[in-house]
N, C-alpha and C positions, 0 to 999 in steps of 0.2 A: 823729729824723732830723736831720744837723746840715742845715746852711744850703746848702753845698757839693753835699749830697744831692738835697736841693730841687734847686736852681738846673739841677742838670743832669737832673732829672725834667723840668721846666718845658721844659727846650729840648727834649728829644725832643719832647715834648706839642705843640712849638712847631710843630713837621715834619709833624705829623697833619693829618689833613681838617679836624677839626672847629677848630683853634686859625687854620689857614690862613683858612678859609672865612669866621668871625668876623672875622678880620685886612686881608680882602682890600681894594681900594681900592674895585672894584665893588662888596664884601658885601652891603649891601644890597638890590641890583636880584636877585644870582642868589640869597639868599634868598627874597625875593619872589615869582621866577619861578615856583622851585622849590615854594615854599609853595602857588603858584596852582594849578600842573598837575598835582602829586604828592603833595599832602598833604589838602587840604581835601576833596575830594570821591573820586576813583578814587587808589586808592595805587598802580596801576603802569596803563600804558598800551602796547601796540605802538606801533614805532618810528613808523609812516608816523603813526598820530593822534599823535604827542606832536611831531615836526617840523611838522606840519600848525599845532597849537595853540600852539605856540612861535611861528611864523610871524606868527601874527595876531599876539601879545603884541611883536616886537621893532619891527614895523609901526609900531605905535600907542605907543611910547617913541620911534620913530623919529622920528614925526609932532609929538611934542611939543619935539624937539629933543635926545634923546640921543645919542650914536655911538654906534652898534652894528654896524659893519661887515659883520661876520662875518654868514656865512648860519645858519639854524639847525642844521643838520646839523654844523658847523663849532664851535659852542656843545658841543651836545650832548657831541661828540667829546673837547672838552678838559675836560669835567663828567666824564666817564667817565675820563678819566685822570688827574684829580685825586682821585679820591675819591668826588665829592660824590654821584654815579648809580652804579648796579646796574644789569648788564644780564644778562639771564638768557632761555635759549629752551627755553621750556615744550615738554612733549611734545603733537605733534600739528599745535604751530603753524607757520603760514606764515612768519613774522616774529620776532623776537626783540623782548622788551617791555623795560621799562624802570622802576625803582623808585628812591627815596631810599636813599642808604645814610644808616647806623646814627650815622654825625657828622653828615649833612644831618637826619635828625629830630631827633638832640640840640641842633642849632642854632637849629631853628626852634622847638622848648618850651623852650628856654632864654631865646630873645627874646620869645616869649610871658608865661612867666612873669616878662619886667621890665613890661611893656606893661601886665599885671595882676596883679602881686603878691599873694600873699596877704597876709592880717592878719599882724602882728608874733607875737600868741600870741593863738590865739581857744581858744573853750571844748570845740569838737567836737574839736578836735588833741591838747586836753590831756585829754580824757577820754579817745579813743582810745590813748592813750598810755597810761593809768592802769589802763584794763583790759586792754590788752594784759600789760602786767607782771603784774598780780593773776593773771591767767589762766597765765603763765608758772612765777610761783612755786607756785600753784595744782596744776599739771600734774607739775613737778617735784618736789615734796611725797614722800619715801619713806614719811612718817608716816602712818599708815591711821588713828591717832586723829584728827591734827589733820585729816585732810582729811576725815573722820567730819562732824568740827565743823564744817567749812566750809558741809559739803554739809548739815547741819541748820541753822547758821544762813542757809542758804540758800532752804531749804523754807520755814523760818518767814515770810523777806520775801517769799515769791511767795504764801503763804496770808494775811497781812496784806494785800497790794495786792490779792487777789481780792476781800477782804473789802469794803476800800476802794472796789474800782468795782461791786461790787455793791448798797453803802450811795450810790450817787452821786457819791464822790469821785471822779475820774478825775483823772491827772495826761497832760498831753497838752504836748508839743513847742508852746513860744511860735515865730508864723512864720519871724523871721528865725533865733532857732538851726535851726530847720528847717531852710531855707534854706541855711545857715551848713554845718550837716550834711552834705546832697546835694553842696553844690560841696565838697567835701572828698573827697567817696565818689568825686566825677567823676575830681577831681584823681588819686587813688588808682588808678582804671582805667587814667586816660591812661597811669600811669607802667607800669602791666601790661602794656598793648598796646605801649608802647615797649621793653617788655623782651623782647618775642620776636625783636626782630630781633638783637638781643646774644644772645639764646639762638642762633639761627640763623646768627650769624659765629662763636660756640664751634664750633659742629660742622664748620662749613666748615675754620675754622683744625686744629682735630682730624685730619678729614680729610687735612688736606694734613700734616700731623704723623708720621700713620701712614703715609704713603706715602712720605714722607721715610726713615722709620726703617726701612722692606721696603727701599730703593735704596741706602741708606747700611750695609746690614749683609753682610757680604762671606761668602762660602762657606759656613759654617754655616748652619742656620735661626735663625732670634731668636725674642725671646718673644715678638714680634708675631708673624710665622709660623707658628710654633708654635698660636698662643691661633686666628688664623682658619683651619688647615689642623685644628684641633681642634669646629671650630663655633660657636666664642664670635664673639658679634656684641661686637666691641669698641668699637665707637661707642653703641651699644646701652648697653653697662653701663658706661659712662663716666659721670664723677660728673656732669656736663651730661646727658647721657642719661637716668640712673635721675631725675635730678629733673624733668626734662622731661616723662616718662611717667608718674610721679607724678601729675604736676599736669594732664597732658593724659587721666588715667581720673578726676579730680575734674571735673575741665570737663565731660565727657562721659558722667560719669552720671546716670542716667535719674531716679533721686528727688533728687540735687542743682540737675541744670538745672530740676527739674519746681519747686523752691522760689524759684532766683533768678528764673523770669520770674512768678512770684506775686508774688513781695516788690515785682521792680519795677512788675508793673501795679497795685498795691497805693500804691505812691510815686506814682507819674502820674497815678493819680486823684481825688489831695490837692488839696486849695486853692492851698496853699503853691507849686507848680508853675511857677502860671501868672508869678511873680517872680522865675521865671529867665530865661536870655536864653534866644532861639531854638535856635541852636548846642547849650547846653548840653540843653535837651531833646529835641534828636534826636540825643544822642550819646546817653543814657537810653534812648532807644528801641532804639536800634542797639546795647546795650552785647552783648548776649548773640551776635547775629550778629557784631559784630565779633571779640568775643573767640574765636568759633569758625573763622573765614577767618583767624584771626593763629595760631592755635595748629594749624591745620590747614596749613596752609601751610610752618610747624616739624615738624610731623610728617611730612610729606610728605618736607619735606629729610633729616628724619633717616633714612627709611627708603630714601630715592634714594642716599645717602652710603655705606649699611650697605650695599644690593645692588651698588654699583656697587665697595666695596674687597673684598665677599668676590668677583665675577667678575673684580678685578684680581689676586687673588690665587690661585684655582684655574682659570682659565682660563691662566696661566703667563706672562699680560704683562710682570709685573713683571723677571720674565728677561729679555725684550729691552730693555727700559725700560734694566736693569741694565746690561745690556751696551751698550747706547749711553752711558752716561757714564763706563764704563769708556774705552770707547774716545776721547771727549772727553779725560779726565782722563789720558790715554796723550799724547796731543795737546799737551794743555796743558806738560805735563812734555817732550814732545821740544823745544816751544820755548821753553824757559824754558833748557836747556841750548844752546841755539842760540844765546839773546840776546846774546853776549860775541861772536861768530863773526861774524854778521850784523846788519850792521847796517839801522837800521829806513829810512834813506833808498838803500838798497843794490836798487839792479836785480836784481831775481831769473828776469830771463828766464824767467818763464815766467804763461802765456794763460790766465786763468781764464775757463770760460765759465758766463756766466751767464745762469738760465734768466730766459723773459720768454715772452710770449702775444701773440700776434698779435690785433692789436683792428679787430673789424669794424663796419660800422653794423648795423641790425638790418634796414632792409631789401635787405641784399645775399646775406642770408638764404634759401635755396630747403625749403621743404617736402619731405619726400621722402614718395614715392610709391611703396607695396610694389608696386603694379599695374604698373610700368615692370621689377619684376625678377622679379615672377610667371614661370614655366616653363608651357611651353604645356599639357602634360599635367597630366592632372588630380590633384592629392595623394595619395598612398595611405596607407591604413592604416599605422601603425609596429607595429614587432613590441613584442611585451608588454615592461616593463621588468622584469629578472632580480632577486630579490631574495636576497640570498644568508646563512648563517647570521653571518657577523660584522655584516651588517645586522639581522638577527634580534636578536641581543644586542643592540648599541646601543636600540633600541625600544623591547625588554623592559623594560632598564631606565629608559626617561625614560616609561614608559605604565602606564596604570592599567586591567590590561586583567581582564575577568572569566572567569577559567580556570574555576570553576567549572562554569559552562554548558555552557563548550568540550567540558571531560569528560563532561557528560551526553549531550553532543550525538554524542562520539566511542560512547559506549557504547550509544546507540538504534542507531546505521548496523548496530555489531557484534553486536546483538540476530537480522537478517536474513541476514548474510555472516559469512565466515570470515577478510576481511581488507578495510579499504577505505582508501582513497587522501585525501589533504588537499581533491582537488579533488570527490569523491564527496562528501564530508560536507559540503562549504559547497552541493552542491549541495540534496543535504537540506534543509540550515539555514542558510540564507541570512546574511551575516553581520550578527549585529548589532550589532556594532560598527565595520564598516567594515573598513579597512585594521586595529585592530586585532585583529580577530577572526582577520585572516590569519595576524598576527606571532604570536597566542597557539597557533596551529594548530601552526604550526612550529616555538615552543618545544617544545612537549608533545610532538611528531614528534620533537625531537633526544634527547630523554629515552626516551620509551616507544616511538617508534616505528621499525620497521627500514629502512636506506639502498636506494631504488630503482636506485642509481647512474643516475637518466635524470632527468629534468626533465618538469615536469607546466603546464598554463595556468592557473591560478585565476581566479575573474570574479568581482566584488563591486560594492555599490551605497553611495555614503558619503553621507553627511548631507546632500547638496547633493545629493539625484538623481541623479547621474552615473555612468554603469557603464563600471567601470575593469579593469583586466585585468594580471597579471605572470606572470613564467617562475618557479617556484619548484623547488629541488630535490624529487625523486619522496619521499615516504616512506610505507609500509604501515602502517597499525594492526593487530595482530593480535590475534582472540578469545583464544589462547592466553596470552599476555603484557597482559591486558591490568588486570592484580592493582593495576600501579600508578597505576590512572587510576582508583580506587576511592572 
């Protein structure tokens, strides 16, 4: 890369969160902040706790003599438009919460690791290193002789060292490589658990990639089109995707996770332990939980991203999406031929209104009271709700209904009669499956069974107790025809 290349890498880099944040003139306090409320112990918080705890933190720089003018909310807001915060609204929640993004954690392990450097070259980095490769070439090997040899002189060192610790020799880890070891493995994790959140902007930027490419491709369908009108989860099999699932059915199986938390209560119970810092022992403790809330968390997004572009895409949004920037882009272009004609300090007569909201206090506020519009007579019944066959279909198809039964149940009524009715047979046999017992009645009625031209009440009981009632079209079963309910 020449020099030129560089230089104008470096400036973009320069524009980024993470080059900014490092650069800033405050950096350090909003690292700091950040570090307090969103890194060391809860990695995201709701708004109202995290302005709450903000509060206390700019109080107490206050007290000591910083400026800090701004209110917390006011903080928060220009974190959120720099970069440096994530805000996201989970489902179910009241509030929207609040996380690091992926430059604010690269900041904060970036200033950590000057704070505590590692060793220049220690001997756990370079062994890890050594058998990494052996293992490489090892794996790579087409040779079935030499990898023969490998794997016998292989056997031979593992029947040797048995020999050894069964003769009393034992070769056992001196404490500080020990030591030396573990903060290495640590080091090793941290950079795992910092890599989900890059896993997790892949798929967001993905996302918005393939939405882009549905609004930017004009009349035709495209291959993105095409690949989700066909049922390919394209985020799914994206090469972030296939490695993400990879690694999140390694995490997640049952004899792998059943070895990493042996191995580590296996390490915890060492000597060696107690000469690390506090910190780094309950990150050991927590490694297996954490690694499962960081990758679960990725998978979650991955699988929110997947359902929410295959419903933007067979739900038909993207058509009006489409058409609103067609008509934007119509916009842009009438005035771009304009600009020569009109000029930008030119009176255009004419009153744009703009909309606004009428602000009131909260106690100018009235309750309302259904008991002031109550009718003096008493409520009555409503007539049953009609359910008609293009309702029918719809159902059919989104229901998992047991026709099965349906059949046997039509076939016992026509055991006694020469013809009975949708509402005869639920009387019979009560449905059990609620409303869909109704919809599979009057499927198997448009098929096998003949047009009443009148209308019938049906009465049914659903999961919740409640007996419910509708107008359905009349239709006969008959003994005669009845070959196809067999």
């Amino acid at each position: 890369m020449t020099a030129q290349k560089t230089i104008a890498s470096y400036r973009r880099m320069r524009q980024q969160p993470l080059w900014r944040l490092l650069a800033a003139d405050n950096g350090p306090v909003i690292i700091g902040l950040l570090q307090t409320l969103l890194y060391e112990k809860e990695r995201s918080l709701p708004a109202s706790l995290l302005i709450e705890r903000l509060d206390r933190e700019l109080e107490e720089l206050r007290n000591r003599g910083d400026d800090f003018p701004q209110t917390a909310q006011a903080y928060i807001a220009g974190w959120l438009r720099d970069g440096y915060l994530e805000r996201r609204y989970p489902s179910g929640s009241s509030e929207e919460e609040y996380e690091l993004s992926t430059a604010s954690v690269d900041a904060i392990r970036f200033l950590q690791g000057q704070i505590k450097p590692h060793s220049a070259a220690t001997e756990s980095r370079l062994s890890l290193v050594i058998q990494s490769l052996v293992g490489l070439a090892e794996e790579t090997d087409r040779d079935k002789y030499r990898r023969i040899d490998h794997l016998i002189a292989e056997q031979e060192r593992i029947e040797q060292e048995i020999e050894s610790i069964q003769q009393g020799r034992m070769k056992v880890l001196p404490r500080p490589v020990a030591v030396e070891r573990t903060r290495e493995i640590i080091a090793l994790a941290e950079d795992l658990t910092g890599d989900f959140r890059r896993v997790r902007d892949q798929f967001e930027q993905l996302n918005r990639e393939l939405r882009e490419c549905i609004m930017d491709s004009d009349g035709h369908r495209g291959d993105v089109l095409d690949s989700l009108f066909a049922g390919i989860d394209l985020i799914a099999e994206s090469d972030a995707g296939r490695s993400f699932s990879a690694f999140w059915r390694l995490l997640t199986d049952p004899e792998q996770s059943a070895t990493l938390e042996e191995a580590l209560d296996s390490v915890l119970s060492r000597g060696f332990v107690g000469e690390l810092q506090f910190e780094e022992r309950r990150f050991l403790l927590r490694l297996t939980r954490n690694l499962l809330e960081q990758g679960g968390s990725v998978h979650e997004v991955l699988q929110t991203f997947a359902r929410s572009l295959k419903h933007f895409v067979q739900s038909r949004e993207f058509l009006e999406q489409r058409r609103i920037n067609q008509l934007l882009q119509k916009a842009q272009q009438a005035a771009l031929l304009l600009k020569e004609e009109v000029k930008a300090t030119e009176d255009l007569h004419y009153i744009l209104e703009l909309t606004s909201c009428r602000l009131r206090s909260f106690s100018q506020l009235v309750l309302h009271d259904p008991s002031l519009q109550a009718e003096a007579e008493p409520m009555g019944d409503g007539e049953a709700a009609p359910i008609d066959l293009d309702t029918v279909s719809e159902l059919v198809a989104q229901s998992e209904i047991d026709f099965r039964s349906l059949k046997a149940d039509i076939l016992a009524c026509l055991e006694n009669c020469t013809q009975v009715t949708i509402a005869e047979v639920l009387r019979s046999f009560p449905a059990s499956q609620g409303l869909g017992s109704v919809v599979g009645l009057l499927a198997l009625a448009s098929r096998h069974g003949m047009d009443g031209k009148e209308t019938e009440q049906v009465v049914w009981t659903g999961d919740d107790g409640v007996t419910r009632a509708a107008q359905i079209p009349k239709y006969y079963f008959l003994k005669e025809q009845c070959d196809g309910l067999q």
